[in-house]
C-alpha positions in Angstrom: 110.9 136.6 97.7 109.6 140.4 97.1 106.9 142.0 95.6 105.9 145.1 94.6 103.0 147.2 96.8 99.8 145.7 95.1 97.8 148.0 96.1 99.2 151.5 95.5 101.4 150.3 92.5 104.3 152.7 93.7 108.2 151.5 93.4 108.0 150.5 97.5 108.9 146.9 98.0 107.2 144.5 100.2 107.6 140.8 101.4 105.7 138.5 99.5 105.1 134.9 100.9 105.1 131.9 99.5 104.6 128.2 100.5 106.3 125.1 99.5 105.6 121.7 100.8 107.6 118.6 99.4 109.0 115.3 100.8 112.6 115.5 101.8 113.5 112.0 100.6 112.0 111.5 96.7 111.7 107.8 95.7 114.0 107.3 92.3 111.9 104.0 91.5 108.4 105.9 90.9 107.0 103.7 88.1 105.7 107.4 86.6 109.0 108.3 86.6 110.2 110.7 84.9 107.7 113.1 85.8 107.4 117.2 84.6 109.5 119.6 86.1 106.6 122.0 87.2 104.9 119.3 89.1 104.2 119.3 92.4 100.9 117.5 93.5 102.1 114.3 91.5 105.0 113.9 93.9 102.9 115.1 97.1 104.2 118.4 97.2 102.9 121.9 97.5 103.5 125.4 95.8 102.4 128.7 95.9 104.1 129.9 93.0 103.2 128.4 89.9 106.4 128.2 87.6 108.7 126.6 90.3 110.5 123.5 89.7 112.5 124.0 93.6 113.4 126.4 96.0 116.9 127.4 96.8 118.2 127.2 100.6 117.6 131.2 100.8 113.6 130.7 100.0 114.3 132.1 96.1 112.0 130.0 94.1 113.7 127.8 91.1 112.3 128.4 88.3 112.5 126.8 84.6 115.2 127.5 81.7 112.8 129.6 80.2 111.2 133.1 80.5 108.5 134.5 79.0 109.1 132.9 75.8 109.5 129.6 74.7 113.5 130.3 74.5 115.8 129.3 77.2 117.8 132.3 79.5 120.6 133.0 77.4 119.1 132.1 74.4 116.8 135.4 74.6 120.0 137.1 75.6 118.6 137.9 79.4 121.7 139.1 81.4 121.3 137.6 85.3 123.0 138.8 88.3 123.2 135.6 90.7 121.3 133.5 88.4 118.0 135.6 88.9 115.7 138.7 88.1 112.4 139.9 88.9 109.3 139.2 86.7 107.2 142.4 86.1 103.0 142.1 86.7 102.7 141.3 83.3 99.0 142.5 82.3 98.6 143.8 85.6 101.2 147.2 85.3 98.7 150.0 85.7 97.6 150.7 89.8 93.9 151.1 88.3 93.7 147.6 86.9 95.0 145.9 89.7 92.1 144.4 92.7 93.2 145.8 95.9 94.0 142.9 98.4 91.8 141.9 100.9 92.5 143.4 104.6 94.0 141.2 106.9 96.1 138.4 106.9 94.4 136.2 104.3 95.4 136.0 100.3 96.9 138.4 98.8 97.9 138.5 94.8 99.4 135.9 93.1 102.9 136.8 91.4 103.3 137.2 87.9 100.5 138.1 85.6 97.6 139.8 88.1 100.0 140.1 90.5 103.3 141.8 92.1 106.8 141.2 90.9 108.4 138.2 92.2 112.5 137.8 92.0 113.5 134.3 91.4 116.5 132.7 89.9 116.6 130.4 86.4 120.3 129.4 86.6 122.8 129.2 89.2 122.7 131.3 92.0 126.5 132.0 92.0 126.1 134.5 94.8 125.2 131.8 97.5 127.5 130.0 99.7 127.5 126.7 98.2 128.7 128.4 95.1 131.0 130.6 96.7 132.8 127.1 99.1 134.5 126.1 95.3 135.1 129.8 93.6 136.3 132.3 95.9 140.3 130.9 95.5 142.4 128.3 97.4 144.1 131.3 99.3 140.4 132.2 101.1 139.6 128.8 102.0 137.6 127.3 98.8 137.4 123.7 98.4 136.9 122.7 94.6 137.7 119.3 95.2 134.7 118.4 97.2 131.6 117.7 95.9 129.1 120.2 95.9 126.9 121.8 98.9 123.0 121.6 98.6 121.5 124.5 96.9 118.1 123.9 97.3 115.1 120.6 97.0 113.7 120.0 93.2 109.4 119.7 94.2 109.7 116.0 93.9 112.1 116.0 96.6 115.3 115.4 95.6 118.3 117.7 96.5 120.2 120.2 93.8 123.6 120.5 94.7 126.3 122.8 93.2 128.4 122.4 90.3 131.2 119.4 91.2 131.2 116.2 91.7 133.4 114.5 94.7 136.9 115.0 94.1 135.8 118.2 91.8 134.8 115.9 89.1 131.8 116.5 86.3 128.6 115.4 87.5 127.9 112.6 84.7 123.9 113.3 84.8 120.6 112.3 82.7 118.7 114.1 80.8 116.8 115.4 83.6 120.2 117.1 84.9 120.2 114.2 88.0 122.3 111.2 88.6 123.0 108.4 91.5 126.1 108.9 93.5 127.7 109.6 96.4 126.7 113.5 97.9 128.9 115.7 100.2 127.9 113.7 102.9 129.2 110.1 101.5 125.8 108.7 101.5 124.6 107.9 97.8 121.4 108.8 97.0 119.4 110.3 93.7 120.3 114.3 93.4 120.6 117.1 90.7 123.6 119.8 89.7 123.0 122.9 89.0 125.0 123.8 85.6 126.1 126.8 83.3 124.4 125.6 80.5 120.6 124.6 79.8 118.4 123.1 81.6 120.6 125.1 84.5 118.7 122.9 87.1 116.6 120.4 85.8 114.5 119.5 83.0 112.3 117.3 84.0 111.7 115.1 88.1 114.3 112.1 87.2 115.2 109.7 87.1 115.0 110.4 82.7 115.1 106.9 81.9 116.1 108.2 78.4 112.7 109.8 78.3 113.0 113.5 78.7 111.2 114.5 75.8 107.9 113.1 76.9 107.5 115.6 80.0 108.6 118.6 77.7 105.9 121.2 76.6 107.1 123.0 73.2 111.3 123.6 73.2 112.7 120.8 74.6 115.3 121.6 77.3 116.8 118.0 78.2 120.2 117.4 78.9 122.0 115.2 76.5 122.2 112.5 79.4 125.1 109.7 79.7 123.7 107.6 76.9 122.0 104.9 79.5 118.6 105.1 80.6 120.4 105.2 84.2 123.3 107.7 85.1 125.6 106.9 88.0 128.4 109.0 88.5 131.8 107.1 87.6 133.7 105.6 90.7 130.0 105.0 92.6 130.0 102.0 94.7 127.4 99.2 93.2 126.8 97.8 96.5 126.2 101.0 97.9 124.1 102.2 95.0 121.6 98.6 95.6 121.3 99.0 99.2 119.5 102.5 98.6 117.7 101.6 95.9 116.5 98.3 97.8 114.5 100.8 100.1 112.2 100.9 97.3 112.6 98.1 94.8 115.7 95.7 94.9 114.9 94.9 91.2 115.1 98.0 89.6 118.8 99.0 88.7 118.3 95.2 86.7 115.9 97.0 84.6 117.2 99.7 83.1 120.5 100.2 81.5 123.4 102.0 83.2 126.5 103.8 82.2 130.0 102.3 82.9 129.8 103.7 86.2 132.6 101.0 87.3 135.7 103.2 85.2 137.8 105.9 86.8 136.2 109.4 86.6 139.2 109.9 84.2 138.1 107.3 81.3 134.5 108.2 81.9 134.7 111.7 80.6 137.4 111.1 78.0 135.1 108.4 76.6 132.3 110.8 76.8 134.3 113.9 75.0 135.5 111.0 72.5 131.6 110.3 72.3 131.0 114.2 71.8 133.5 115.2 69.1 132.0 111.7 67.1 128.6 113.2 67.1 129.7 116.6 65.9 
């Protein structure tokens, strides 16, 4: 990340720091599951910047659907090159008001309000490399028909991985934007997608458990989900799927409903469009 010279308040940009800590393997079966999207000490993780639900694979903090306002992205109408922007000092934009840091290498400003700019991204960082492996065109070596690269790690410690599904399909997610499945790597596990439309990333630490809306604070930004309290993505193998989970607890797919994660990718999102146009 960047900020803006704290001290002098001139236009000369400077490296700003900032810490994450989080567990690189998140447990799905959390009984406070699911949890906010801001949190980080719940999970046993660590941040320096406040309004961070992850951080990308570049450092770039994640950051919610919204800005400034209780409205999601494009909502507001905010245009975003890559996905991100930088946040003025909000109540802090005159060099007078602002504290001159300390000298040496201890603390320094927060971002934000009191503190230096800080660039971040709200929705997909297009410009990145896992991005770029499915869009740049078949004739320059793109691979659409792979599931997704990791983007970045949510706080609780799950990963975010690009738009598509293996074979290119639509991630079938809950309404915290995550889903069980199968990753680029084969193994299945918990993950999120990062999407065009809101919550971009996710809404809330997942698994939803068609709970959402309890972790939301004023709009609500959940994804519409897969109409189970469990989303697996269609064509996931249930044995697979149990031996992960067992890890944890062996009992506790039995719990919870599930999608008909058993029908071809095909079916699933026809029956979900069907689903769709019915509600409209």
């Amino acid at each position: 990340s960047s900020g803006i010279n704290a001290e002098y308040g001139g236009d000369v940009w400077i490296p700003l720091t900032a810490h994450y800590k989080m567990l690189l393997k998140g447990n799905p079966t959390r009984s406070d599951r699911p949890g906010d999207m801001y949190d980080a000490t719940t999970v046993g993780g660590e941040k320096t910047v406040g309004p961070a639900t992850g951080v990308a694979i570049n450092g770039i903090s994640v950051q919610g659907p919204n800005d400034a306002g209780d409205v999601s992205i494009d909502e507001a109408g905010i245009q975003l090159t890559c996905g991100g922007h930088v946040t003025p000092p909000l109540g802090n934009t005159k060099s007078s008001n602002r504290p001159k840091p300390p000298p040496g290498p201890g603390p320094k400003p927060e971002p934000g309000p009191g503190g230096p700019p800080l660039y971040h991204f709200h929705k997909s960082p297009e410009c990145l490399i896992p991005f770029l492996n499915a869009s740049i065109g078949a004739e320059h070596g793109a691979k659409p028909f792979i599931h997704g690269k990791v983007m970045g790690w949510a706080m609780d410690g799950f990963k975010i991985f690009s738009y598509q599904d293996v074979g290119g399909a639509t991630p079938i997610v809950d309404e915290c934007g995550g889903h069980f499945g199968p990753t680029d790597t084969g193994e299945i596990e918990y993950h999120y997608h990062s999407r065009a439309i809101v919550p971009y990333h996710l809404a809330c630490q997942g698994p939803s458990l068609s709970n959402c809306n309890n972790t939301q604070h004023g709009t609500n930004y959940c994804h519409p989900g897969c109409g189970a309290d469990v989303c697996v993505q269609p064509g996931t193998d249930e044995g697979a799927l149990r031996e992960y989970l067992d890890q944890w607890d062996p009992t506790w797919l039995d719990k919870y409903t599930t999608n008909n994660y058993k029908e071809s990718n095909f079916k699933a999102i026809k029956r979900l469009f069907k689903e769709l146009i019915e509600a409209l």
